[in-house]
LOPATOR-578886 format. One line per field, with one value per residue (C-alpha): residue number from 1; x, y, z. Coordinates in Angstrom, 3 decimals. Layout:
seq: [NUM,...]
east: [X,...]
north: [Y,...]
up: [Z,...]
//
This chain:
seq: [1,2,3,4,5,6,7,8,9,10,11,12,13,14,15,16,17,18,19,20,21,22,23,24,25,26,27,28,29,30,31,32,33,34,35,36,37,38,39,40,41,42,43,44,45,46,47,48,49,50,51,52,53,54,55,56,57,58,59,60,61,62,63,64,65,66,67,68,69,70,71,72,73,74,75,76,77,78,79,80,81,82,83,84,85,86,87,88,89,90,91,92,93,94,95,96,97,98,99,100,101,102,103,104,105,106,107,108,109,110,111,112,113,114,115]
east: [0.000,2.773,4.218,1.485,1.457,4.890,4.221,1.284,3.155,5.812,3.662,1.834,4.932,6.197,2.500,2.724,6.434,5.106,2.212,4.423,7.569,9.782,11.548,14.875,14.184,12.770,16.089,18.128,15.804,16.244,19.794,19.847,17.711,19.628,22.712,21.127,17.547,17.895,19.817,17.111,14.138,14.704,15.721,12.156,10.468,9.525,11.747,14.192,15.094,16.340,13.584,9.860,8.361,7.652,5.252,2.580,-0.214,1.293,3.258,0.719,1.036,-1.681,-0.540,3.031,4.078,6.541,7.594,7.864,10.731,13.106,12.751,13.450,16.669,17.968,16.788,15.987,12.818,11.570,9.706,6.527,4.652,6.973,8.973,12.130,13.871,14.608,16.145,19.555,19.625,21.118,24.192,25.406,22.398,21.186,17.586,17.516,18.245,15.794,13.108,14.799,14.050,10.816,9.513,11.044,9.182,5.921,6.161,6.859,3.810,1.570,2.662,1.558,-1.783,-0.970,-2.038]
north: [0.000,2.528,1.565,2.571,5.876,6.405,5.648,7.988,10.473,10.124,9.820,13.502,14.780,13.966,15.364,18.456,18.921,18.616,20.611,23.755,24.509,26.805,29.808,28.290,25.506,28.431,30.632,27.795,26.445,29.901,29.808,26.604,27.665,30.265,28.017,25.438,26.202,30.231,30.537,28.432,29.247,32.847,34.178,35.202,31.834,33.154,31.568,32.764,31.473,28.588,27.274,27.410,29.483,28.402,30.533,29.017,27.171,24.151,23.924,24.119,21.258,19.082,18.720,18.631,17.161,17.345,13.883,15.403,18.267,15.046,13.207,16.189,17.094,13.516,12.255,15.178,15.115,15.452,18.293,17.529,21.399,23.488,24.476,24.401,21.137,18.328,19.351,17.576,15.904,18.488,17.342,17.799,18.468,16.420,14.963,17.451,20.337,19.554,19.181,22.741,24.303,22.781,24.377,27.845,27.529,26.383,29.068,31.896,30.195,30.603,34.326,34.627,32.691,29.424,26.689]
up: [0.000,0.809,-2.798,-4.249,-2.488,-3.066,-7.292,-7.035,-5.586,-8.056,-10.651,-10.051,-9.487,-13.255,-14.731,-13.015,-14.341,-17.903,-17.297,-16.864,-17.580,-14.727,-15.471,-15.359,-17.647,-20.377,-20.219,-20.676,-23.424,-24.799,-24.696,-26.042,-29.015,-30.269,-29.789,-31.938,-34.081,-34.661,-37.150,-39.388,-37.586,-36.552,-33.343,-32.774,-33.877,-36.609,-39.532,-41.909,-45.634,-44.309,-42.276,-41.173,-37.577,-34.674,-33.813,-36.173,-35.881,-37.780,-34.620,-32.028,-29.684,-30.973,-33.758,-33.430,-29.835,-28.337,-29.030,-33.221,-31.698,-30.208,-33.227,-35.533,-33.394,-33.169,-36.853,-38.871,-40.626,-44.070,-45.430,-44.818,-44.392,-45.904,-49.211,-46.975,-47.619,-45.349,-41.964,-41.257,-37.361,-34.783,-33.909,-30.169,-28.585,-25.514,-25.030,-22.297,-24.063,-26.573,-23.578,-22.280,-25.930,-26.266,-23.083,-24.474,-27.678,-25.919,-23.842,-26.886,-28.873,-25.962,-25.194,-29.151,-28.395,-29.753,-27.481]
//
């Protein structure tokens, strides 16, 4: 019984962490983003030449998850919505800094009123 409690406890803890993002997290996913995604996607989200915004509602969480931003970083993905080309893998960054600039783009779409 105190397993269980301990799992659900555990368990919240994890949904509220994806639920919001802190402040922390967001400057270093900001940091991270212009380290690694702005010079293709803009240093305001909102593309260049090279590659599509952010801040669009092609990129609103349902319909691309979170889970589609780690698999573009590791992989790369082919053009699928844009006339951009295929986008190479990212090389260097960690799982964790994609989570990091995830939660700064999340945050910059919702400031924009994409939810």
């Amino acid at each position: 019984m105190v397993g269980l409690a301990a799992i659900a406890m555990v368990g919240s803890h994890f949904l509220q962490g994806d639920l919001s993002a802190g402040a922390g997290q967001i400057q270093q996913g900001k940091q991270a983003y212009q380290d690694n995604c702005a010079s293709c996607h803009g240093a305001d989200l909102n593309g260049t030449r090279q590659g599509p915004p952010f801040i669009h509602k092609v990129y609103e969480p349902s319909h691309h998850g979170d889970e589609s931003f780690y698999r573009a970083a590791a992989n790369g993905v082919q053009a699928h919505h844009w006339r951009f080309g295929d986008m190479p893998p990212v090389p260097g960054v960690t799982r964790d800094q994609v989570g990091d600039i995830i939660a700064y783009i999340r945050e910059q779409q919702r400031k924009n009123g994409i939810k």
